[in-house]
PLY file of the C-alpha trace (Angstrom):
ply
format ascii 1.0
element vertex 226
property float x
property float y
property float z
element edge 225
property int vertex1
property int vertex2
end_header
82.65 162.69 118.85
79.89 160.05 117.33
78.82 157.42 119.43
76.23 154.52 118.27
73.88 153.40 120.36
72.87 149.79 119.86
70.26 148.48 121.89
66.49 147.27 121.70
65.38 149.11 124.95
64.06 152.09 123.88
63.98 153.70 126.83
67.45 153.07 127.63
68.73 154.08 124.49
66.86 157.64 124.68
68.45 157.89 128.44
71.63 156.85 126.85
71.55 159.60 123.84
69.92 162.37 126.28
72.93 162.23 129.04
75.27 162.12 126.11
74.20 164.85 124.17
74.04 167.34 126.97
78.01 166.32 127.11
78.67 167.13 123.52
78.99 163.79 122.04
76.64 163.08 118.34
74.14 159.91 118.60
72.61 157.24 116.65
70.47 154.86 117.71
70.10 151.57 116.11
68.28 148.81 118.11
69.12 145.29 116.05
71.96 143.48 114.50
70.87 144.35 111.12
70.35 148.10 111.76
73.97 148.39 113.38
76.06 146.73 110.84
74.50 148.98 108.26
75.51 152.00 110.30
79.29 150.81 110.81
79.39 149.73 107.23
78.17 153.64 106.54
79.55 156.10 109.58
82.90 156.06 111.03
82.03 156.21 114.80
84.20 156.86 117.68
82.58 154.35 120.35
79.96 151.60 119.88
77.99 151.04 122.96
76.47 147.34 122.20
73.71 145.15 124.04
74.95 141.80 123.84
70.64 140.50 123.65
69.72 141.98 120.72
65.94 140.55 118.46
67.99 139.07 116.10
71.43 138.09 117.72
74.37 138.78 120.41
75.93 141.86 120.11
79.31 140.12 120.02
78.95 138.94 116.65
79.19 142.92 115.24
82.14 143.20 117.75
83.79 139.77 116.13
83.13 141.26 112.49
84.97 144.88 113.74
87.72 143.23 115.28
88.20 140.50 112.73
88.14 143.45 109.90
90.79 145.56 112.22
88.27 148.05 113.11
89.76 149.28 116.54
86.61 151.81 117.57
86.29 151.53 121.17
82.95 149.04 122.54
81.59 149.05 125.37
79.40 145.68 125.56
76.42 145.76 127.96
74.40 143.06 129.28
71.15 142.51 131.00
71.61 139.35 132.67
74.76 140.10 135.15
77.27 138.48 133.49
79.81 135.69 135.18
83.47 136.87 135.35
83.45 133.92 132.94
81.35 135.69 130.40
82.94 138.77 131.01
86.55 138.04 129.98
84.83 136.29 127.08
83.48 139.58 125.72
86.71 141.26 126.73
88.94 138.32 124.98
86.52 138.87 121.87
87.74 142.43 121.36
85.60 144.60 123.80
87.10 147.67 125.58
84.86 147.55 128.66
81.88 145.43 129.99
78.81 147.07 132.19
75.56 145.16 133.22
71.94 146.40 133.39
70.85 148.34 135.30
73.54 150.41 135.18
74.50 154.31 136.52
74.17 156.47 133.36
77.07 158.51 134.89
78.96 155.47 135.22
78.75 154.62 131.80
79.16 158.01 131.02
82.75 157.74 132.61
83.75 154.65 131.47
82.95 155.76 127.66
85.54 158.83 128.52
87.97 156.35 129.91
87.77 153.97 126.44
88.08 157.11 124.59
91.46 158.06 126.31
93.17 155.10 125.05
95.66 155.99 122.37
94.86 154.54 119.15
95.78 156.61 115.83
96.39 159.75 117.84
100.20 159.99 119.31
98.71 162.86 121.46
95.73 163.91 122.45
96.19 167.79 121.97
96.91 169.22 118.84
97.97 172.90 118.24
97.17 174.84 115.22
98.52 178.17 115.14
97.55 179.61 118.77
94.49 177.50 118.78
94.58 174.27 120.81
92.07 171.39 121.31
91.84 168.52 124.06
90.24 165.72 122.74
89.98 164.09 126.06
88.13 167.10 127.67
86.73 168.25 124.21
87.65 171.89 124.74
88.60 174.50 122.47
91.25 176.91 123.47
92.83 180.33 122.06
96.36 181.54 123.40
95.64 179.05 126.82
92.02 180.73 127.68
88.89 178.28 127.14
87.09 179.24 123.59
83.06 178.68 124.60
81.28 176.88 121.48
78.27 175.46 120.64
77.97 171.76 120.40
77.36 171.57 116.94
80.34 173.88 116.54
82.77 171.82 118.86
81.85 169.00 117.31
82.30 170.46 113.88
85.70 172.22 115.18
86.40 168.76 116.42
85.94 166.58 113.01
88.47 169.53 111.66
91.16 169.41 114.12
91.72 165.47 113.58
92.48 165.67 110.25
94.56 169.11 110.67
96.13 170.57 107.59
94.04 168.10 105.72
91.36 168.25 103.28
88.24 167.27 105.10
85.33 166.88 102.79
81.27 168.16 103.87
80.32 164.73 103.34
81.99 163.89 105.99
81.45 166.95 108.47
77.79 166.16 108.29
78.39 162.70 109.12
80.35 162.99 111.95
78.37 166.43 113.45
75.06 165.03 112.93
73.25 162.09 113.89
70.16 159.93 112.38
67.56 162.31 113.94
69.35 165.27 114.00
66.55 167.98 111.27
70.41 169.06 109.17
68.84 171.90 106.52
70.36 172.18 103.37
72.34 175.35 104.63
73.25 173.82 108.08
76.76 173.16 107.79
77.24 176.76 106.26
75.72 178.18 109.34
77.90 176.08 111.51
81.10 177.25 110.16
80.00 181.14 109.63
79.91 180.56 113.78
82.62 178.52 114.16
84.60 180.95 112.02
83.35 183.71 113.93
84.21 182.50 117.25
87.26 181.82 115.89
88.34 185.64 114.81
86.67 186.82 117.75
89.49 184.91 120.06
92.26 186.25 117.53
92.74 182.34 117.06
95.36 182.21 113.96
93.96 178.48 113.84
91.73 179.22 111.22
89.07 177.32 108.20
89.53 177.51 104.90
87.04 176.60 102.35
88.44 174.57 99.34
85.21 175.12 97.09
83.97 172.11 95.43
86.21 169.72 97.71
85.62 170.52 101.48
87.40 172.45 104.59
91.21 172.35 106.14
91.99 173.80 109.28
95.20 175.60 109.38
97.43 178.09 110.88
97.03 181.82 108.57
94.11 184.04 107.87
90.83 182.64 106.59
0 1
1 2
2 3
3 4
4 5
5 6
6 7
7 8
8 9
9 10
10 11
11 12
12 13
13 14
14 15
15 16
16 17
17 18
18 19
19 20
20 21
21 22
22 23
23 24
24 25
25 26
26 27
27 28
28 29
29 30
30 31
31 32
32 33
33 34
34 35
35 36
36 37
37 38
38 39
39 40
40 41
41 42
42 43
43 44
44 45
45 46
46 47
47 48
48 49
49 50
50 51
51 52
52 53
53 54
54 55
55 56
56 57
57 58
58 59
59 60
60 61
61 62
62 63
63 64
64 65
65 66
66 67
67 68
68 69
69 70
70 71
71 72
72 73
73 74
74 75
75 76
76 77
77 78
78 79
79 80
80 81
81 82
82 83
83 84
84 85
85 86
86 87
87 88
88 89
89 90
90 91
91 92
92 93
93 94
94 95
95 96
96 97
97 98
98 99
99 100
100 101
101 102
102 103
103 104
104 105
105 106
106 107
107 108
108 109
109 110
110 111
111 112
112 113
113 114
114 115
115 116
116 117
117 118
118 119
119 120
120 121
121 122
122 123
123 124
124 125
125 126
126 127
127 128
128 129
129 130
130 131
131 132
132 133
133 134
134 135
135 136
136 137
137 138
138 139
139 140
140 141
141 142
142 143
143 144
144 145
145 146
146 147
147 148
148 149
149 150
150 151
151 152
152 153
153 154
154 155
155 156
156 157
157 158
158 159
159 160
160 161
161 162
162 163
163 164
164 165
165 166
166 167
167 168
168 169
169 170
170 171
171 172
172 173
173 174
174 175
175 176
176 177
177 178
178 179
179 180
180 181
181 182
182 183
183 184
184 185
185 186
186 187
187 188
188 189
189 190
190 191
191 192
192 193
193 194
194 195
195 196
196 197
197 198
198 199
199 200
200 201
201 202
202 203
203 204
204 205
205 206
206 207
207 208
208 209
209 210
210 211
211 212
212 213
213 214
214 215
215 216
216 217
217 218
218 219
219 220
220 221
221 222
222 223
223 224
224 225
C-alpha cells in the first residue's frame, strides 16, 4: 500500500515514513500544498495523512478538492494546535476519515491508518483467492494452500499492486508507482528483479496463483502455470 505523507515537520514526517515502512506500507513525503496536489494529480495513493498548517495553506483545502472530485482515498487530517470538537467535526464533515492532534503516538496513528484502510470502498471483500494463493489486504499477508507465504516488502507490495487488479492487465508503469516511493534508488532492472523473486517464491509454495508477463503491455496475475 502507498501512503503520502504531507506535512512541513520534517522530523515528523521521517518518524512517520520510518514506522511505516518497517510495516510494509510505500512513502512519499511532500511537505506543502503545492507539492501534494502535484503528487495526487500524479500517484494513486491508498491513504493521505495531511497537516491541516501547512507554509502555504490548510490541509483541508486538498481534502475539499479530493472529495469535491469523488476521490474517496482514505485522510487522516492532523493538527498541531488540539483541535475543538468544533473543529474536529468540521474536518470530519469536510470529507476526512479520521482526525489526530500533535503530539501524537506513532503507534496510534499507525492503528488508526489500519482502521481507515479497513473500510470497504471498491473492494466487496478484502481477500481475494487466485488459484490456491490467497491475500489479506487488511493484514497484508500472502498465503499458499492456508500456510503464510514470507516475502519481501518490495515483493508484497509488488504481489499486492497485482492481486487488486486480478486477472487484469496491470501495466510496469504502474507497478513502479505504487511499489516505490519518491526516494526509493528503483534501477532500471528493479522491477525485473522483483518479480524473478516474487515468481520464485511463488513456485517454491506450489502457489498455482501465478504472473504472467504480457511483453510490451505489463503483468496479470492468474490462476495456471507461469
Amino acid at each position: 500500500m502507498k501512503v503520502l505523507i504531507v506535512d512541513d515537520d520534517a522530523a515528523l514526517s521521517s518518524s512517520l515514513d520510518k514506522v511505516l515502512r518497517v510495516q510494509g506500507y510505500v512513502t512519499d513525503k511532500v511537505f506543502n500544498l503545492e507539492e501534494a496536489y502535484a503528487a495526487t494529480d500524479v500517484y494513486a495513493y491508498d491513504a493521505v495523512l495531511l497537516d491541516r498548517h501547512l507554509p502555504d495553506g490548510d490541509g483541508l483545502e486538498l481534502l475539499r478538492q479530493m472529495r469535491e472530485s469523488a476521490d474517496p482515498t482514505p485522510v487522516l487530517l492532523m493538527s498541531a494546535a488540539r483541535p475543538k470538537t468544533d473543529d474536529r467535526i468540521f474536518g470530519l464533515r469536510s470529507g476526512a476519515d479520521d482526525y489526530l492532534s500533535k503530539p501524537m503516538s506513532l503507534d496510534e496513528l499507525s492503528m488508526r491508518l489500519k482502521c481507515i484502510l479497513r473500510r470497504p470502498r471498491k473492494l466487496q471483500t478484502n481477500m481475494v483467492e487466485i488459484g490456491n494463493l490467497a491475500f489479506d489486504l487488511d493484514q497484508r499477508q500472502a498465503m499458499v494452500d492456508g500456510l503464510h507465504l514470507p516475502l519481501a516488502a518490495r515483493e508484497l507490495s509488488v504481489l499486492e499492486c497485482l492481486v487488486r487488479a486480478a486477472n487484469r492487465v496491470v501495466r510496469r508503469q504502474h507497478i513502479e508507482e505504487s511499489a516505490y516511493g519518491f526516494d526509493d534508488a528503483a534501477s532500471a532492472n528493479a522491477i525485473d528483479v522483483s518479480m524473478h523473486r516474487l515468481r520464485s517464491q511463488l513456485k517454491k509454495a506450489g502457489s498455482t496463483g501465478q504472473v504472467h508477463t504480457l511483453r510490451g503491455i505489463g503483468y496479470i496475475l492468474s490462476a495456471g502455470q507461469a
